[in-house]
C-alpha positions, 0 to 999 in steps of 0.5 A, a space after each residue: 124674252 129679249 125684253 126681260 134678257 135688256 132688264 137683267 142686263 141694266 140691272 147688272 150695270 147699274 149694280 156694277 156702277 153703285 159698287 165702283 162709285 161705293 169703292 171710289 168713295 170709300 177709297 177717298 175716305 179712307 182711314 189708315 195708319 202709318 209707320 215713319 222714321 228718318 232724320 230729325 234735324 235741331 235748328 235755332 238756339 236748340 242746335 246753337 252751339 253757345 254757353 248762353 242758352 244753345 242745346 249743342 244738338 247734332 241732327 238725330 232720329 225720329 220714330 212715330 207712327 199715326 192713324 186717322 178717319 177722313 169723315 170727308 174726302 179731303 179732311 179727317 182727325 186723327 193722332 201721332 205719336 213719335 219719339 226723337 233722339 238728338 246727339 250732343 256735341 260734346 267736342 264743342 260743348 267742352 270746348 266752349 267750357 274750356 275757353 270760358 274757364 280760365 283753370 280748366 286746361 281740359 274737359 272730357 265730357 261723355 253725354 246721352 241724347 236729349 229725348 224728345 216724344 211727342 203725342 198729339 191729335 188733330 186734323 188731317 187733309 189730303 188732296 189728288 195731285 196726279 196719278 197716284 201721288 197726293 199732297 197731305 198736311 196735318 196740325 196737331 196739339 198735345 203732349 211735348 215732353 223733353 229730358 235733358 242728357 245725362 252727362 259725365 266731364 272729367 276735367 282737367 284743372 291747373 290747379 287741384 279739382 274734382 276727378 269727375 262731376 255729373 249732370 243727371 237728367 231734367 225733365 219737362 212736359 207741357 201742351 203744344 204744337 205741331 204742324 207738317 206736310 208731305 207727299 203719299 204715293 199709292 202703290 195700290 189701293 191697300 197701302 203706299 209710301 209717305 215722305 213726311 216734313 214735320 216741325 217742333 217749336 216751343 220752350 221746355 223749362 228744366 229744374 235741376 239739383 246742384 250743389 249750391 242749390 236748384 237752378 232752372 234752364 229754360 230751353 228752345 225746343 226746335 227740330 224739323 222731322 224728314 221721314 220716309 214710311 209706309 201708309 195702311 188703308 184701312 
């Protein structure tokens, strides 16, 4: 009986560690999704403020949201997608007009956002630094597409001019690059926090229609993405 009772009792513990293990080991592979936002911040010429190829950006936002499958405790595929809006600063942007144009005596300009969205696959990796906290890192590729603002300048010449002038919308799309890091931190084993860094670099080419003909602006698209969010294991 006693015997019998030792048996049960090792059945019991060896079945408890093969469910622990299992959880541990699905826990390490775990795929999940994620929700982000934050700043996304323009930098080089994609930020310069310069008639001769700068954007004039402003640091705007970042939506975007991910998921991936860890076929390996430290390595998985997955994808993101993301949008990002970056101001113009129109106060320079007119200013530097201005001085370049010796009949304009005032600009007024008003201006949307550039627009920038992003949708990429790729690989993933996490490692255990300690506790609950956890390094992640990412390189992707796919779809970089970007619209130039619409902008509307009601200038003010020395001389007789036009009232006001548009700028409609340009767009532009071609296959590139993206890499980022950041930090997790488990609150529990269903989800935690992830404080992100990502970074966008490549050339967009914009056509557009003017009255004396078509022109083309070849721009540096350039922007690193700080964003807080919340990760979902799946």
């Amino acid at each position: 009986m006693a015997r019998l009772i030792l048996y049960r009792i090792q059945l019991i513990l060896l079945f408890c560690s093969l469910l622990l293990a299992a959880s541990s080991f699905a826990q390490k592979k775990s795929s999940f999704i994620a929700i982000r936002g934050g700043a996304s911040i323009p930098f080089g010429k994609y930020h310069e403020k310069s008639l001769d190829g700068g954007s004039f950006t402003l640091t705007g936002f970042n939506v975007s949201a991910e998921g991936a499958w860890f076929f390996h405790p430290k390595i998985g595929v997955g994808a993101s997608a993301g949008i990002n809006f970056h101001p113009v600063d129109v106060g320079v942007l007119g200013w530097e007009k201005v001085q370049s144009d010796p009949f304009l005596d005032d600009l007024y300009i008003r201006s949307d956002p550039y627009k920038i969205i992003t949708a990429m696959a790729g690989f993933y990796t996490q490692l255990p630094i300690k506790g609950k906290f956890s390094f992640t890192g990412k390189l992707l590729g796919g779809l970089l597409w970007g619209q130039t603002p619409y902008q509307l300048y009601k200038p003010a010449y020395f001389v007789v001019g036009p009232a006001y002038f548009e700028i409609t919308p340009a767009t532009d799309w071609k296959f590139s690059w993206q890499a980022g890091i950041g930090l997790r931190y488990d609150i529990s084993p269903c989800f935690g926090l992830v404080l992100d860094g990502e970074m966008m670099y490549d050339k967009l080419v914009f056509q557009f229609n003017t009255g004396t003909g078509p022109r083309t602006d070849e721009r540096i698209i350039s922007f690193i993405n700080t964003t807080l969010g919340v990760r979902f294991n799946l």
